[in-house]
Each structure stands twice: as C-alpha cells, then as structure tokens.
C-alpha positions as CSV (number, residue, x, y, z in Angstrom):
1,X,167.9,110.6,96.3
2,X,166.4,110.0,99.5
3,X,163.9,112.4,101.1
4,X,164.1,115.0,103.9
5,X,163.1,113.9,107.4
6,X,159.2,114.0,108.3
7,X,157.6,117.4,109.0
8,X,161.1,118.7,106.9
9,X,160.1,117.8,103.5
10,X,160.3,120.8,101.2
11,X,157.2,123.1,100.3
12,X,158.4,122.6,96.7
13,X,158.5,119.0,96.5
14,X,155.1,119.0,98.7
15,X,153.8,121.5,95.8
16,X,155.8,120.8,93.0
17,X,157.4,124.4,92.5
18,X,157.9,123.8,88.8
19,X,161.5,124.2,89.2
20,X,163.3,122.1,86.5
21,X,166.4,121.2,86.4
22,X,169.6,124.4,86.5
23,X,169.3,127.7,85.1
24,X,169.4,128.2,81.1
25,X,173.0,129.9,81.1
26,X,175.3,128.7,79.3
27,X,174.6,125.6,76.6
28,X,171.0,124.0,76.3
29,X,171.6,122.1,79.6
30,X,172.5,125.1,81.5
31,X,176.1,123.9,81.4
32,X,178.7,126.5,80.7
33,X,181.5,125.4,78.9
34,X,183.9,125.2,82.3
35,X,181.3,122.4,83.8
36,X,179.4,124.7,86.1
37,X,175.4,125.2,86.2
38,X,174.0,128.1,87.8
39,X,171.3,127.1,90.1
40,X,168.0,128.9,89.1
41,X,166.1,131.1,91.9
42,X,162.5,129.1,92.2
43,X,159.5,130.8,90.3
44,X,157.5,133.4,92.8
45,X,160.6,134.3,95.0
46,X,162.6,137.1,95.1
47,X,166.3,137.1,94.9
48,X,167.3,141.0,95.6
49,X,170.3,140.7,97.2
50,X,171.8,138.6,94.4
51,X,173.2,134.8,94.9
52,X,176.0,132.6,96.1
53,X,175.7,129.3,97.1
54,X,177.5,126.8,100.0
55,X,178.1,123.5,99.5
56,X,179.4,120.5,101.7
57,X,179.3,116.9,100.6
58,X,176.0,115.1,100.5
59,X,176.4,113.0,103.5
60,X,176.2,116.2,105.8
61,X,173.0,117.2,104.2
62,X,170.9,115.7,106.5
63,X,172.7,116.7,109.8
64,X,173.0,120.3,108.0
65,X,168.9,120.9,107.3
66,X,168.5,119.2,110.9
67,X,170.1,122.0,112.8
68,X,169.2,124.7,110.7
69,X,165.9,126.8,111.7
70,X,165.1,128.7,108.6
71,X,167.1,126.9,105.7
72,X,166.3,128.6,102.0
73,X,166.8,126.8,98.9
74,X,168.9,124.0,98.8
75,X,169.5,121.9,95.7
76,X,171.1,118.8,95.7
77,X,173.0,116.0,93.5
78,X,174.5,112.3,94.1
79,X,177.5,114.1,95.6
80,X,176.6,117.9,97.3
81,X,174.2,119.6,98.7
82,X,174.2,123.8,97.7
83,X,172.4,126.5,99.9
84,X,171.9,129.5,98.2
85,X,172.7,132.6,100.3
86,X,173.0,136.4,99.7
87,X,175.5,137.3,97.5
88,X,179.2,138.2,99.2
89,X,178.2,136.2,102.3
90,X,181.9,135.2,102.4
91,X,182.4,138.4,103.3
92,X,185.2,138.8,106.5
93,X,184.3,134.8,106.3
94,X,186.8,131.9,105.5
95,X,184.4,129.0,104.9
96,X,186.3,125.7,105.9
97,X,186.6,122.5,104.4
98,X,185.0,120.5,103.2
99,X,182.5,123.6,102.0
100,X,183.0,125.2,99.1
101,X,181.7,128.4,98.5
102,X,180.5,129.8,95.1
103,X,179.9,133.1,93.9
104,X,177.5,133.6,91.5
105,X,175.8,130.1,92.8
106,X,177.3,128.6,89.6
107,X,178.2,124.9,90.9
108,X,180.4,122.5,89.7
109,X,177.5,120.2,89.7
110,X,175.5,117.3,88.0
111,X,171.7,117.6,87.5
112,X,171.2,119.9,91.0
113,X,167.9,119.2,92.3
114,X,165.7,122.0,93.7
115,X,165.0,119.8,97.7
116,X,163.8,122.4,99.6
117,X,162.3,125.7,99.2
118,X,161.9,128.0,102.1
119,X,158.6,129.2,103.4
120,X,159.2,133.1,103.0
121,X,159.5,134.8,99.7
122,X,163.4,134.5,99.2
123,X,165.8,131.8,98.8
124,X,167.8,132.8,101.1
125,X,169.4,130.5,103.7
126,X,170.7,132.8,106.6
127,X,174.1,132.8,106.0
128,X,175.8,133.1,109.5
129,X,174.3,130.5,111.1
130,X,174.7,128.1,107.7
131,X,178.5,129.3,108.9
132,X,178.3,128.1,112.1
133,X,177.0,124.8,111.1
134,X,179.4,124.0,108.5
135,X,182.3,125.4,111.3
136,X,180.9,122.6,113.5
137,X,180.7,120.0,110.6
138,X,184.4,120.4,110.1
139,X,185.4,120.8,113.5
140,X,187.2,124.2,113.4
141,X,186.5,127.0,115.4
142,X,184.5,130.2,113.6
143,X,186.9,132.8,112.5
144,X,185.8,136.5,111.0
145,X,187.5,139.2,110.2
146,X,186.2,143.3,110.4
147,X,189.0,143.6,108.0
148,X,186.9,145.7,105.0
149,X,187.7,144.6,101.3
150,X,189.9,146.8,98.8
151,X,187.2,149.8,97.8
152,X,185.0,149.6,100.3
C-alpha cells in the first residue's frame, strides 16, 4: 500500500488509532458468510447518523483525497478505496460507475485498511461533494432527483 501524499497522511496512521482490521460481525474475521466486512467506525468518534460507504477502484484514490477538503474515514484494500458517509446519502442520488455504493458500509472487501481518519469527531466524509468528485471521475454529469422515497 503506498502512502497518502505529504501534509495528507492520515491522523490515524500518524497516531496509530488502534483500529484493527474490519468490524467483528459476522465470523471471527468479520466476514459474513456473503463475503462482505463491515468497516468498523474508529475508536473516539461518533457515528450518529449511522453508516454507508462509497467506493471507486483504488487507482482513483489518490486523485479522490486530492480534491477533497474535508475527507472522513477512508479504508482501503489492493483493489478499492471506501469512504464512509452518513447513512442514506444515496438519497435522490444515482452514484455512477465505477462507484459502488453500500448501505450499511458492509464492503465486498479484503482486509480494508483504516488510511485516513478525519480531524473532527465523526467519520463522516461529506457526501455531496464525495458526489461530485466521483461524477467527475467517471465523466458523467451530476444528476439528483427531489423525487421523495415511498413513506416519506
């Protein structure tokens, strides 16, 4: 794994957050029995909105935490990079390819690595302008809708 960019190296690697490995959720790995690990909020943050993550393919990572002022907690493997962002931020949203967006932030992953860690007390990578990056990344225009969802 290579490291972030001088000056952009996480607060958790810099500190060593204690964050190891994914979230204890399904078997003693973390892996549930589809092949998904849930990736674990970082100790002494707050996750009150609940968690999704973004992904895009690991050689966008760089460009990705480049552009973004304020990214949260992103975890990363050989293959993807994951941002975690409030829960239902696709929401009115169609994220486009090549992101894949997962409720629940459990990943189809192998050994995600806790990278970065934000400054602030949540995890949280702002979600719309995450969106507008990975828009740009894959070259399509941004598209919402106001449309509400069923039971809202």
């Amino acid at each position: 794994m290579t490291s972030l960019p001088a000056g952009r190296l996480s607060r958790a690697r810099r500190q060593g957050s204690g964050v190891q490995g994914v979230e204890q959720d399904g078997g003693p790995d973390g892996v549930q029995g589809n092949g998904r690990v849930r990736l674990p909020v970082p100790p002494g943050l707050s996750a009150p909105l609940g968690c999704d993550a973004v992904g895009l393919p690991a050689r966008h990572g760089f460009r990705m935490m480049a552009h973004l002022s304020r990214p949260g907690c992103v975890f990363a493997d050989a293959d993807w990079w994951w941002w975690i962002v409030p829960a239902e931020s696709d929401l009115g949203l169609v994220w486009p390819q090549p992101a894949r967006y997962v409720p629940g932030a459990y990943v189809p992953a192998t050994r995600p690595r806790l990278i970065h860690s934000p400054e602030g007390g949540a995890p949280y990578t702002p979600p719309i302008p995450l969106y507008l990056m990975v828009c740009r990344v894959a070259g399509t225009a941004p598209a919402w809708s106001t449309v509400p969802r069923q039971g809202s």
